[in-house]
N, C-alpha and C positions, 0 to 999 in steps of 0.2 A: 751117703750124704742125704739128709733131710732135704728135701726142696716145697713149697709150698707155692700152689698157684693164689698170687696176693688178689686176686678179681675174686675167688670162690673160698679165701680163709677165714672172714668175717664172719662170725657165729650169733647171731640175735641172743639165742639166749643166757648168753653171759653176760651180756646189758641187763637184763631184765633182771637177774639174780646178782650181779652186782647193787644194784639202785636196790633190791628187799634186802640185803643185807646189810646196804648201809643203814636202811631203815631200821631194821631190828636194833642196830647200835645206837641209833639217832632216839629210840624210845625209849632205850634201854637206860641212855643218862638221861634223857626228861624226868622220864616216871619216878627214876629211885635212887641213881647214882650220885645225881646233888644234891642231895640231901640227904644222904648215907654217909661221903664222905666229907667231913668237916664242915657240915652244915654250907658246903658252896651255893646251893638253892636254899631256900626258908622253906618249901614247903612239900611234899610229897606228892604223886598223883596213882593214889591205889586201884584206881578203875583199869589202871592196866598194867603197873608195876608186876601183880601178880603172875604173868603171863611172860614181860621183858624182862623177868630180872634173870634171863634167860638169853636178851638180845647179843650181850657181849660175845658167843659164838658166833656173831657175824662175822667178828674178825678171822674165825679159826675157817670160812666161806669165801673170805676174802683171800687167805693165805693158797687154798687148794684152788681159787679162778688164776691166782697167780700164777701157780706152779703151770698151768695149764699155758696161757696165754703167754707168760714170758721164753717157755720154751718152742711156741709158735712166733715169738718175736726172732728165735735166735737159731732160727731152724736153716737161716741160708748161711750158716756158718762165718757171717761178717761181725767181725769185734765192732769196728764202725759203726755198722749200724746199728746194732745195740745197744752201742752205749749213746750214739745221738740219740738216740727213741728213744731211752729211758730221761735223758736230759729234758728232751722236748717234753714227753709227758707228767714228768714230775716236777719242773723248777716254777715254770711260768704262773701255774694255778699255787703252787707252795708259797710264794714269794707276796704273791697280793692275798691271800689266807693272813699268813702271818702278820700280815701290813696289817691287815684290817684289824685281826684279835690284839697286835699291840697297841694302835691307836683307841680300842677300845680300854684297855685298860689305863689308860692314859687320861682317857675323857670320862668314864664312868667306873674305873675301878675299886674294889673296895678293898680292906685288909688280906681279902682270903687272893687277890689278885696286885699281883705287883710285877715289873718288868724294868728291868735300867737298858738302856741304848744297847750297849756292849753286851749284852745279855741276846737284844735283838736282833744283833749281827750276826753274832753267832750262827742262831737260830735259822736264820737266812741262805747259812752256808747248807743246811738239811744234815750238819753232822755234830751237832750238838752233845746227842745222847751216847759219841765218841769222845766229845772232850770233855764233857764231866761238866757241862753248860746247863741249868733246868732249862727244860722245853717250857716253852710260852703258853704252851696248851698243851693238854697231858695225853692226846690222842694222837701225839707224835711218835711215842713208844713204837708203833707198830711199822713207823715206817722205816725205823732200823734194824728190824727184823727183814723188809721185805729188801733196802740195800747190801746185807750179810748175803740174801739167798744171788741179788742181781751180780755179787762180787764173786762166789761162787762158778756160775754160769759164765761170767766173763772171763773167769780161768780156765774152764773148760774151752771156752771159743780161742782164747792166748795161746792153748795150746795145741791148739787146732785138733780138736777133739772130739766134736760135736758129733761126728757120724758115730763117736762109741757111746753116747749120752747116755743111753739105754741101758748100757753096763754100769755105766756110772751112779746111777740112780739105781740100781741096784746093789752096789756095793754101800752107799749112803743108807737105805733102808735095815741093811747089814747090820751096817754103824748104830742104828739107832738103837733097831732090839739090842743090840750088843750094850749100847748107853743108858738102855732102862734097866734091865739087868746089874751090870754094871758100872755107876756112875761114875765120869771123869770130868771134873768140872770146866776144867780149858777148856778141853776136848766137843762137852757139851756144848757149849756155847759158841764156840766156832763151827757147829754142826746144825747150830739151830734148836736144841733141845729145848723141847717143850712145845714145838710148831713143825717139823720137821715131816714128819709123818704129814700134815695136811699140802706143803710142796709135792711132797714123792708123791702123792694121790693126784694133786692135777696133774704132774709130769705123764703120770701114770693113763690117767684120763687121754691127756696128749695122744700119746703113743696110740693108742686105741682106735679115737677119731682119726687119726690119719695114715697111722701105718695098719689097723683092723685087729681084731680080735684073737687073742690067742692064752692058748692057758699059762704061759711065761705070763705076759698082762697084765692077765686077772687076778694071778699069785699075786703079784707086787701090789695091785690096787686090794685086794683082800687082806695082805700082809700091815700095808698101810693105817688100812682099817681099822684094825685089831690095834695099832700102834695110837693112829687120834683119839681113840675112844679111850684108850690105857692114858696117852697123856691129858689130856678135857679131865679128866677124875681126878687126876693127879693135881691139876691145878682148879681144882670144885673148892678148896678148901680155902686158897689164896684170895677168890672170889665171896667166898661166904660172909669172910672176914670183911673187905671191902665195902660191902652190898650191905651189911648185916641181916643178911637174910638165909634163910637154909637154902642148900638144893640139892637135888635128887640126883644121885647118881645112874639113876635110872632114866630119867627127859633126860638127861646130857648124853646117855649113850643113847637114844633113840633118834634124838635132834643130829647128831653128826651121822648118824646111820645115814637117815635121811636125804643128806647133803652128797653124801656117797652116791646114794641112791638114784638124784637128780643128774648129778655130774654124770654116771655110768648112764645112764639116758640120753645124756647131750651126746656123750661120747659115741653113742650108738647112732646116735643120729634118730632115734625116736623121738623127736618132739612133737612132730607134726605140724600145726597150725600155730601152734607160740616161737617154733624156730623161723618160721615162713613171716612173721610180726618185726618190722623193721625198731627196735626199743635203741636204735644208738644216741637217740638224749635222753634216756634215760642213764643209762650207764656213762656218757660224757659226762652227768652234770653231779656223779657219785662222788669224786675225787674233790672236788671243792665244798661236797655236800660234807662231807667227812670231818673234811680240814678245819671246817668254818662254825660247824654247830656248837661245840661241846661249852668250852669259855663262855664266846662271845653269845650265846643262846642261858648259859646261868647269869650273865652280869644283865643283861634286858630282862628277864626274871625279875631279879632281886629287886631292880630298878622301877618295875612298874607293879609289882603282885598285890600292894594295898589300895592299888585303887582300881586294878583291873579282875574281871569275873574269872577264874582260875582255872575253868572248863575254856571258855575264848583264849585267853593267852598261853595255853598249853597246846592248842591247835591252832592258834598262830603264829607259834613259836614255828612249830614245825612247817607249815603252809608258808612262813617267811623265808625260812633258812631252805627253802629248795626254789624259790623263785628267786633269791639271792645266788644260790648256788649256778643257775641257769645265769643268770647274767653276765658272772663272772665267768663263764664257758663264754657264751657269745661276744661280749665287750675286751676278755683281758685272754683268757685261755688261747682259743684257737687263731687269733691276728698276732699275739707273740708269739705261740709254740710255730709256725710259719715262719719267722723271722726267725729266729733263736737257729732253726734249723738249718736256715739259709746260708746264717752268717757260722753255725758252726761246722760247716761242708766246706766253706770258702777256707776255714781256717786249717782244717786238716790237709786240703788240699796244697796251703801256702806253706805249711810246713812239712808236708809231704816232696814238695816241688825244693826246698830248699835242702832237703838231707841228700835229695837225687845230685845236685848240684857238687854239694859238699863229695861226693863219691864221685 
């Protein structure tokens, strides 16, 4: 069994490298994505498009902190707590995001942005892109990739399984070469195909940092590797299309190397002085920063670009949408996820206390 001492499991630098990858994404649709796709922005900003139109592997950063961190959520082998912690950390900050980008499009929306009630509810429940609902904001996609991986994990813990996790992410990795190889489309996508490889790599990272270094490890994190890099390429082309821009299949494989690279570093525990740097608002205020820019940062665009200097309102954009992001941590985030948590311990326990009864 995995045990984690929660005083000494808190790693700085996954704040730190959360908050630059949401950034890479947060430049990534400034600079070129809205106004790539269906003209969402009016206008382009090339000073640095060149460089972000590259950022969208933040998510594939964000997928491998995942792998890492959720299997450090789920290392005391409680379903419970699992699944409350992911409740607490993902509904509170989702719920006022979305409030906000619908009332936006509500107050300033234009043709390329529309939303009906029923549409918002949905959206609300965070399982939209299950029922066949548009997402309200298209930077939702990814967070049904990261529920697939958290339902995965929670069958493992159902199963009470966790001490074998190790194997089991290994036979996933299995799965995958075996998937690129040979494609099975169910199969695929109840496997994660096309992100998959960047879970196994934090899992893999996990393993490392806390049970230490070994060439089983380093296989699966090398194996990995070789599997993100093979999928990033794979989808270079879906991107291209998107962006209307070329890209090199050469930065993509060097950009996710990279990321390896970092990770294999935390995982070592070589950071030095930036692991020893307390960054936890930084990375608290990622999740909102995420949720909230994409939309609601093109409709203020569109709404102010004719009469505002296009250098100021491109770094005001971004200079807004993290002081906004911080607020909604301070004011709506951390005094609900508290609550939320409270009242859903009380609840498992009342219905825990009534099936005892019933027997």
């Amino acid at each position: 069994m995995i045990v984690l001492d929660n005083k000494n499991s808190r790693i700085n630098e996954l704040d730190l490298l959360r908050f630059l990858a949401s950034l890479a994404v947060v430049f990534h649709h400034y600079s070129l994505v809205g106004f790539a796709i269906n003209s969402q922005t009016i206008a382009p900003y090339p000073l640095v498009s060149s460089i972000f139109k590259y950022g969208y592997l933040g998510v594939d950063l964000f997928f491998m902190i995942s792998g890492f961190v959720i299997l450090m959520t789920a290392s005391n082998g409680s379903l419970r707590h699992f699944i409350i912690s992911r409740v607490v950390r993902l509904y509170p900050a989702f719920w006022i995001c979305c409030t906000i980008t619908f009332g936006a499009i509500l107050a300033i929306g234009s043709s390329e942005y529309s939303a009906t009630f029923n549409q918002y509810l949905v959206n609300m429940t965070m399982l939209s892109g299950f029922l066949n609902v548009e997402s309200i904001d298209n930077v939702y996609w990814s967070l049904f990739i990261e529920l697939k991986f958290y339902a995965l994990v929670a069958i493992v813990l159902l199963m009470g399984r966790i001490q074998q996790v190790e194997l089991l992410f290994s036979f996933w990795l299995v799965a995958t070469i075996a998937l690129l190889i040979y494609p099975v489309y169910p199969l695929g996508r109840l496997l994660l195909d096309g992100y998959s490889a960047n879970f196994i790599a934090g899992a893999a990272f996990f393993f490392i940092w806390h049970r230490g270094i070994s060439w089983g490890r380093c296989l699966i994190a090398a194996s990995a590797w070789g599997c993100a890099v093979y999928q990033s390429i794979i989808n270079m082309h879906e991107f291209e299309i998107r962006i209307q821009n070329d890209l090199s299949p050469f930065v993509i494989a060097t950009i996710v190397s990279v990321f390896f690279l970092i990770m294999g570093v935390i995982a070592g525990r070589k950071t030095g002085v930036i692991g020893r740097i307390n960054w936890v608002w930084l990375g608290a205020i990622t999740y909102p920063l995420y949720l909230l820019h994409q939309n609601l940062g093109f409709m203020i665009y569109n709404l102010t670009y004719t009469h505002t200097d296009p250098e100021i309102l491109f770094w005001s954009l971004i200079i807004g949408m993290i002081l906004l992001a911080f607020l909604i941590h301070i004011a709506v985030e951390r005094p609900a996820a508290k609550s939320i948590k409270n009242f859903l311990n009380i609840l498992v326990d009342r219905v825990k206390n009534q099936l005892h009864l019933r027997n």
